[in-house]
N, C-alpha and C positions, 0 to 999 in steps of 0.2 A: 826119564827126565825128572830131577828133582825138584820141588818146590820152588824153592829159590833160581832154579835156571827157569822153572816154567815161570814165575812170576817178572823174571827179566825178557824172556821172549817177548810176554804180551805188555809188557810196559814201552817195549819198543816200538807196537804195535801203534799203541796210545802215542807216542812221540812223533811217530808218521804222522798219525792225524791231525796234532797240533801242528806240524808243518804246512800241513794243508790247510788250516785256519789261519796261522802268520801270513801263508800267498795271499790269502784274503784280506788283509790288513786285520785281522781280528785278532782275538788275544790268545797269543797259542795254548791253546788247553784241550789236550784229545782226552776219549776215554771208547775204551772196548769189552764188550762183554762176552764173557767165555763160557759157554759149556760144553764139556766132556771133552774140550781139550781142541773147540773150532769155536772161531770168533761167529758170534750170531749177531752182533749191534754192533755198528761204530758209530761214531760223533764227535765233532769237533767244535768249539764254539760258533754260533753266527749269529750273533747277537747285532751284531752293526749291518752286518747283509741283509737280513731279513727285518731288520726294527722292530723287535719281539724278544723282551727282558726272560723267555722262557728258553730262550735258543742256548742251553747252555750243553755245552758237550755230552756231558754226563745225560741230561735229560733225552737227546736225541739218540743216543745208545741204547737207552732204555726202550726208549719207542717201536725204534725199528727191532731189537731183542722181541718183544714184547708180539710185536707184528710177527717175526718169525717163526714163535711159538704158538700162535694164536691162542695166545692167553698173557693177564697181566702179572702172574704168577711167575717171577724167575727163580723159583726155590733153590735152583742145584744150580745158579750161575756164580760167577766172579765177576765183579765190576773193576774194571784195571783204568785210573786216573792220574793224570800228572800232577795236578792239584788238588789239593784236599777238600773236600765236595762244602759248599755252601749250604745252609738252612733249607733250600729249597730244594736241590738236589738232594740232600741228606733224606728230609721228606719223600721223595720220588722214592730212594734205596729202598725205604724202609717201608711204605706203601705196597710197592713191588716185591718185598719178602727175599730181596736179595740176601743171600748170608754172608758173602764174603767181601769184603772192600780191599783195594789194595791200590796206593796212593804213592806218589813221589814223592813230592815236598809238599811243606804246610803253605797255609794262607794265614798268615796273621793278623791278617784284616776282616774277614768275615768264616774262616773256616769252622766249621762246626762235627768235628770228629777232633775234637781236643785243643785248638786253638783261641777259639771263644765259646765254643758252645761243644757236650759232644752229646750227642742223640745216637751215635752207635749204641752205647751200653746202658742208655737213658730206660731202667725199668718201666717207668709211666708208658712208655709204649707195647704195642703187643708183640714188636721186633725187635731184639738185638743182630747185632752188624759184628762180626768179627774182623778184624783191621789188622793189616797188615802195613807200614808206612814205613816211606824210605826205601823204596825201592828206586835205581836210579836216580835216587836224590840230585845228583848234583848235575846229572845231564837235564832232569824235569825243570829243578831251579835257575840253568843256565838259558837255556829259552825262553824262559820269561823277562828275565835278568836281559840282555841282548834285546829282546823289542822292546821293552822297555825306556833301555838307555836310546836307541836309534829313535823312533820315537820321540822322549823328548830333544833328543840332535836334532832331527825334522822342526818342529816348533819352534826352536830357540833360531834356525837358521832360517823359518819364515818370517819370524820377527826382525831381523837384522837384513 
């Protein structure tokens, strides 16, 4: 399998899981973490299930990644995300010594791998992040796009 098809399998991967955070009413955002070519962490946001601003997909992949390996150490992983990881999440990546990032579409509200901030390639750290983005762009951006708009449909047709 090539790069590019293996980066599309496991971004599929991530888009199941944001499915399963949209069932939740959450904001669909999956992420999966790969080594040697078998998913070790998944996560999906739940940020509103659990009332905990740290529930974020990417951070809960790490976790259980993390738990799998018994160690905080993902050196030889891929982090496969439908959205492009926040400040905090970025933090977590690069904490955790992940080397490879691989992202759908941007966040241009708080994205921090080139959006607003990027700390992938940010020398002052003792990690850099190698990124890979755009992958399934437009299916990543279309689920967010779709709860989104349903979403505010809901609200504007609670008001009325």
């Amino acid at each position: 399998m090539t790069t590019a098809e293996q980066d599309q399998f496991f971004m599929q991967a991530a888009l199941a899981e944001a499915a399963v955070a949209e069932g939740l009413a959450e904001v669909p955002i999956g992420a999966v973490v790969v080594l040697d070519g078998q998913i070790i962490g998944r996560g999906h946001n739940l940020r509103e299930t659990s009332n905990d601003p740290t529930t974020h997909a990417e951070i809960i992949a790490i976790r259980q990644a993390a738990e799998q390996l018994n160690s905080w150490r993902l050196l030889d992983c891929t982090l496969y995300v439908t959205l492009e990881p926040c400040v905090m999440c970025m933090g977590a990546i690069i904490l955790a010594r992940i080397p490879d990032l691989v992202f759908g579409c941007r966040d241009p509200k708080v994205g921090a791998v080139g959006s607003i901030y990027n700390f992938a390639t940010d020398e002052r750290f003792n990690h850099q992040v190698q990124v890979r983005e755009g992958v399934l762009r437009d299916e990543c951006s279309a689920q967010l796009s779709n709860f989104f708009r349903q979403l505010r449909a809901q609200k504007k047709k609670q008001k009325d």
